[in-house]
C-alpha positions in Angstrom: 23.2 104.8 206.9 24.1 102.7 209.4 24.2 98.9 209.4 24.0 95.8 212.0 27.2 96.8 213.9 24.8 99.9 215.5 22.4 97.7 216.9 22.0 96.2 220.6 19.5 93.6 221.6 18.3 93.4 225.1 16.4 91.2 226.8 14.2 91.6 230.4 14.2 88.2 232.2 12.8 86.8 235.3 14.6 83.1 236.7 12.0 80.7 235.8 11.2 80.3 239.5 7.9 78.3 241.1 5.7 81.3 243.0 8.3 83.8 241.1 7.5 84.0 237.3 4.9 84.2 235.9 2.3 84.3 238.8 -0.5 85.6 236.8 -0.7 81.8 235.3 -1.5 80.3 238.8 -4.1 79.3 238.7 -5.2 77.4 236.7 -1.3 76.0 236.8 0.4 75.0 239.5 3.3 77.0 240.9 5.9 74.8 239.3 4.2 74.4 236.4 4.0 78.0 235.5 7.8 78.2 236.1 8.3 75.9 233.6 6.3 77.8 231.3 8.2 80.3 232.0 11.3 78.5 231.1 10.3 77.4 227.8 9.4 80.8 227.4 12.7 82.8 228.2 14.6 79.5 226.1 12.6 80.5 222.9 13.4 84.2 223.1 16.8 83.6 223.9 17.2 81.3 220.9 15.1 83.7 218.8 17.6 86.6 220.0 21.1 84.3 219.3 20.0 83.9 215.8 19.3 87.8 215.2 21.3 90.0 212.7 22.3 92.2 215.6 25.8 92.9 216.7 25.5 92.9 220.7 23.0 90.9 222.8 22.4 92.0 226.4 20.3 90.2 229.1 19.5 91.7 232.3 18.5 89.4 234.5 17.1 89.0 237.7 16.5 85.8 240.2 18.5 82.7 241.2 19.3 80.4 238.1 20.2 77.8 240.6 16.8 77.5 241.7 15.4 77.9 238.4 13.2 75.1 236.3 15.8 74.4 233.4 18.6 75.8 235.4 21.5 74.4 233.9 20.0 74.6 230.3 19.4 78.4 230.9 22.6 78.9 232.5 24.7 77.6 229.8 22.8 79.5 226.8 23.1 82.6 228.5 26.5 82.4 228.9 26.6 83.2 225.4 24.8 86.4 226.3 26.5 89.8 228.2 24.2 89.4 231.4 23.5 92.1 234.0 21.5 92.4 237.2 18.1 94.4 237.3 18.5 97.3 239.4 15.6 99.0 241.1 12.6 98.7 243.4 9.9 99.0 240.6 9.8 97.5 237.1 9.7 100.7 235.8 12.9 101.6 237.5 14.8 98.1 236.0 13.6 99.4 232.7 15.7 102.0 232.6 18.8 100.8 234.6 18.6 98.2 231.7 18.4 100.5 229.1 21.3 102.7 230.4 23.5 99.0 230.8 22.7 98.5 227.8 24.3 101.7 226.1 27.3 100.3 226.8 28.1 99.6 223.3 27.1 103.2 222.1 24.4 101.5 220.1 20.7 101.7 219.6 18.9 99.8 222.0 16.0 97.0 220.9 14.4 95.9 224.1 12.3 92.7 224.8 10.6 90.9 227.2 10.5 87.3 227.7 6.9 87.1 227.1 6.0 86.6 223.3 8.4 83.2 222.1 6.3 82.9 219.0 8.6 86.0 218.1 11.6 85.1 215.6 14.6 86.2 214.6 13.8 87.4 211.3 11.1 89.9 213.1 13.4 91.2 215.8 16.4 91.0 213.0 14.0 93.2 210.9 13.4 95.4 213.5 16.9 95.8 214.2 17.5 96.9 210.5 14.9 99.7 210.8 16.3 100.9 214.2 20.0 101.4 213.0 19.1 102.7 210.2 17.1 106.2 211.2 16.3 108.1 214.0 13.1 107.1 215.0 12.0 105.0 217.9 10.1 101.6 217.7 7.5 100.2 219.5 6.1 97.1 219.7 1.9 97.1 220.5 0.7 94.0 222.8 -3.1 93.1 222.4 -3.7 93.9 226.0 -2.5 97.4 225.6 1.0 96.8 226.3 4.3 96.6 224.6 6.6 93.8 223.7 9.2 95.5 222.1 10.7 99.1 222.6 13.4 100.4 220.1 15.4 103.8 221.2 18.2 105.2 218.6 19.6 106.7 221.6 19.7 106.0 225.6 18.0 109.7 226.7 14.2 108.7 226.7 14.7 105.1 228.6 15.1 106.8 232.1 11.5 108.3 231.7 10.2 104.2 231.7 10.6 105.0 235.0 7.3 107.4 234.9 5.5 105.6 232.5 2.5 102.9 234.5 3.7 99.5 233.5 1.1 96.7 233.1 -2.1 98.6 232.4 -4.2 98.7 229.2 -2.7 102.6 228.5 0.7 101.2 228.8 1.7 101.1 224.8 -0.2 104.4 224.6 1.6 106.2 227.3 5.4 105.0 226.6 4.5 106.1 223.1 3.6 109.5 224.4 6.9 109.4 226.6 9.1 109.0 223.3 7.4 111.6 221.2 7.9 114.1 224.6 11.2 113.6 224.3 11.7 114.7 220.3 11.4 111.3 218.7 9.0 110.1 215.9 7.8 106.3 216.8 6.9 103.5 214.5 4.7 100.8 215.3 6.4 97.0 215.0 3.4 94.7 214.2 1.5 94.1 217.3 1.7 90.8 218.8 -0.2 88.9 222.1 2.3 88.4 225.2 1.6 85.6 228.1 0.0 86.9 231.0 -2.5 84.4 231.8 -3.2 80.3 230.6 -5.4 81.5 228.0 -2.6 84.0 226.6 -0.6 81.0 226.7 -2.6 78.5 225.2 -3.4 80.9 222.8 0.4 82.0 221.8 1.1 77.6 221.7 -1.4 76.8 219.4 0.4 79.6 217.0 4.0 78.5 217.7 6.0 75.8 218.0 9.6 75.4 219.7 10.0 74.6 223.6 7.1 76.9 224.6 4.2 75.2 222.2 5.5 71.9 223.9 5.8 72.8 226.9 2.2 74.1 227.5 0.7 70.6 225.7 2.6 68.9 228.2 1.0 70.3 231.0 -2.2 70.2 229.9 -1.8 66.6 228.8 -0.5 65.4 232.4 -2.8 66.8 234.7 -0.7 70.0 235.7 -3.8 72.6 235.6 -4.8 73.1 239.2 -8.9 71.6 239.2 
């Protein structure tokens, strides 16, 4: 049995960027204002992720931090993180390049997005556990038919991400298929709801509380919904 020294955490960001992240929230938000959303967001996770029971913690990254809304906050925290540039044309594609970074450490590989903060360390440190300690994948059901969370005990199925549709309602369904294909038995992390839109994230606020939670109430409260 292995233990928490098998175990890599990686997270997929965007910079927090006005008319770059997080699109699908404008409108009703303003450009800027979904950035920040965004911010808040990627902050929680990355928090979430730092106080983990994992042994490595990767972040590939893509986007100009300088330009980001809470730059210089998000620069500094992921200095504490090994940070590597998304490579390829489709998202798809940066899936997998980050998944075969990633396997740097000769590790399994927990993979997150940047889109469910209500997500805590004791979840993903749980998860972790359960990875490193068999050989089966994890996946992690969103509500919209998604994933938030993909756990591989070995790097050979992430270069089929690149196959798999990504943001449709079969998405979950079909990665799922992708991992059995390849000679794997999957188990389902609890299923959680990931911010795509202002009701996702008004929804996700009223359950959480950190930077994200605050951040939304703030720009409801001064007048940053587009009318």
């Amino acid at each position: 049995m292995t233990g928490r020294g098998d175990t890599t955490l990686l997270v997929i960001a965007k910079a927090p960027i006005a008319g770059f992240a997080k699109t699908r929230l404008t409108p009703p938000l303003e450009p800027r204002a979904a950035a920040r959303v965004a911010a808040a967001s990627l902050l929680d996770t990355l928090d979430a992720v730092s106080r983990s029971d994992v042994a490595h913690r990767v972040v590939a990254f893509t986007g100009d931090i300088d330009a980001a809304e809470r730059g210089v906050e998000l620069a500094r925290v992921l200095a504490r993180f090994v940070v590597v540039a998304q490579r390829g044309a489709d998202f798809g594609t940066r899936l997998a390049n980050a998944h075969a970074d990633a396997a740097r450490f000769d590790a399994p590989v927990l993979q997150i997005g940047m889109d469910t903060p209500q997500v805590g360390p004791e979840v993903l440190s749980a998860a972790a556990r359960q990875l490193a300690q068999g050989d089966s994948a994890l996946l992690g059901p969103a509500e919209d038919g998604g994933w938030w969370a993909l756990g591989l005990p070995s790097p050979q199925p992430a270069h089929l991400l690149a196959r798999v549709p990504m943001s449709t309602a079969r998405t979950a369904e079909l990665t799922r298929d992708m991992v059995r294909h390849c000679g794997f038995r999957v188990i389902d992390l609890p299923s959680y709801r990931d911010v795509d839109t202002f009701a996702d994230a008004v929804s996700v606020a009223a359950a959480s509380d950190g930077r994200f939670a605050r951040t939304v109430d703030a720009v409801r409260e001064h007048g940053l919904v587009s009318r």
